[in-house]
N, C-alpha and C positions, 0 to 999 in steps of 0.2 A: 778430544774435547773441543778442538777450536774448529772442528768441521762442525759438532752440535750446532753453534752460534750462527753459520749460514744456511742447514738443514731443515732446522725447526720454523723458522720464520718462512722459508718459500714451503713446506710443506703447510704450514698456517694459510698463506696466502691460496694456493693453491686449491686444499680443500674450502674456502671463501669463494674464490671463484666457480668452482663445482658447483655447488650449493647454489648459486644466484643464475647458474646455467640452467639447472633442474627447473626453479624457481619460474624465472622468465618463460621458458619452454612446454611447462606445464598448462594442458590448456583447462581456462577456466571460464566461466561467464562472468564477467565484469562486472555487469548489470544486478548481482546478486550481489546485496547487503545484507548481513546477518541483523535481524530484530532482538533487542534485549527485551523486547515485548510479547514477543511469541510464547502461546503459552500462559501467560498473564492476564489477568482483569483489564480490561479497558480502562481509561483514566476518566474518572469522574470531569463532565463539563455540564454546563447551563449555556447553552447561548440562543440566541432571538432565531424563529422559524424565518428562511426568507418571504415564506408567501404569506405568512402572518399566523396564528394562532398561538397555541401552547408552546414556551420554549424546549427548542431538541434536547437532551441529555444524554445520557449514556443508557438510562434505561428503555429507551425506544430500540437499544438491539437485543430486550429481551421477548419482542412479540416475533421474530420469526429468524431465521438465519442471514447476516447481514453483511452484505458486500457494502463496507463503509468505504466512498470515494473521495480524494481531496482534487477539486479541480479547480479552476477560476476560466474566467469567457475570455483573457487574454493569452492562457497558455494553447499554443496550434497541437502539442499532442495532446492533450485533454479536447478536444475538436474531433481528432483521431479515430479518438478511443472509443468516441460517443455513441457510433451504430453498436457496438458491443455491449456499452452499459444499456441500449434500449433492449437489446436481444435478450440479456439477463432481466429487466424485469418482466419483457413479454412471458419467458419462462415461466412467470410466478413461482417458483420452488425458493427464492429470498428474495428480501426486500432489498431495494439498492438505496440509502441513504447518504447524502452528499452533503460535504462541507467545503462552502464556499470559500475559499481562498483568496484575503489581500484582495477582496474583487469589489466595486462597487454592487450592490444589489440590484439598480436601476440595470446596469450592464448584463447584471448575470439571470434576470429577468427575462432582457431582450433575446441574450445567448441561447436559453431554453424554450422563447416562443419559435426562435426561428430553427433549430433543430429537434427539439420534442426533448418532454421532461421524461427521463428511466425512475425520479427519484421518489421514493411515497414521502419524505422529510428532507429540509435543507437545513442547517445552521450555516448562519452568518459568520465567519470567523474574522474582520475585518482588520486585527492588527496580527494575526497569526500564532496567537497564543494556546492555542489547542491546538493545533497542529506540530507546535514544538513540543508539544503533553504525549504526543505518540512518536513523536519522534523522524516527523515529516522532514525532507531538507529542501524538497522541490514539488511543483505540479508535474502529470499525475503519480498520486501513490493513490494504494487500493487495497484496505485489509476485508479480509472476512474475518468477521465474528459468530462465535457461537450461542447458544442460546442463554449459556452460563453469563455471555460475558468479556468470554475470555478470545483477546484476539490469536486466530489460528495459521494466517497466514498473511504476510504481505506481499505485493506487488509493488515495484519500484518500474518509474515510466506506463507509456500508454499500454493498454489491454490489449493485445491483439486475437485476432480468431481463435487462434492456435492457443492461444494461453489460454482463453474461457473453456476451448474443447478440450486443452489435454489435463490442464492444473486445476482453475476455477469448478467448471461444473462438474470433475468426480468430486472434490474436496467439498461441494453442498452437499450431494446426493449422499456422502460419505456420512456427514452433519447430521444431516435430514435424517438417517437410518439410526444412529446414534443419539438420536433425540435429540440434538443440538448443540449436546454438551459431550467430553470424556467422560 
């Protein structure tokens, strides 16, 4: 009995360390955050167009398949990213819609005369309160939305090639065939 009281606890311990061995050792991408939005409706907003007219909403990603972007002219991977989001809307197969992040407008004006707009809509989001509504933590993130609505996928950090060629452009064409919606 009095061996129990030294066996149970190092084999406790033991199998703990095991466990945080696998754990550590297990390779995973970091970079990947699970969305509790995936799947879901877009969250209702209103907010001011940057270039002016009618304000953005949520229903502006129901006229086509919609890579919604958060970027601002101060973050350098949102800089990065930017030949990819022009390549996605040359594509025309979705519209690229951007919401301006914490960024002055004057700023984020200058940012897209001097690299070229991807975007067919901007919203202003200037104290970040729509972007905490999807669940943003940083510049760039980048969901696609389906025609329903419902966001289907997010991207955490810049776009790169390889991302638009291997994940983004099957998962429109995917969209597109599927009418836009499950």
């Amino acid at each position: 009995m009095r061996r129990l009281v030294f066996i149970i606890p190092a084999l406790l311990l033991a199998g703990t360390v095991a466990m945080f061995a696998v754990l550590l050792t297990t390779p995973r991408d970091v970079s990947e955050v699970p969305s509790p939005f995936i799947e879901k409706l877009a969250p209702s907003f209103r907010l001011p167009a940057l270039m002016g007219g009618a304000p953005v909403t949520e229903a502006n990603f129901k006229a086509q398949v919609t890579v919604f972007n958060v970027f601002a002219s101060w973050c350098l991977p949102c800089k990065a990213e930017h030949p990819v989001l022009m390549r996605i809307a040359r594509a025309g197969k979705a519209q690229v819609i951007g919401l301006n992040y914490k960024n002055k407008p004057a700023a984020a004006k200058a940012w897209l005369k001097e690299l070229g707009n991807p975007f067919a809509r901007i919203a202003v989001d200037p104290k970040g309160r729509t972007a905490i509504d999807f669940g943003v933590y940083g510049v760039p993130e980048t969901f696609i939305i389906d025609l329903g609505g419902r966001i289907r996928y997010k991207h955490i950090g810049p776009i790169r090639p390889e991302d638009y060629t291997d994940t983004i452009a099957p998962l429109i064409a995917r969209l597109i065939a599927e009418g836009g919606t499950q």
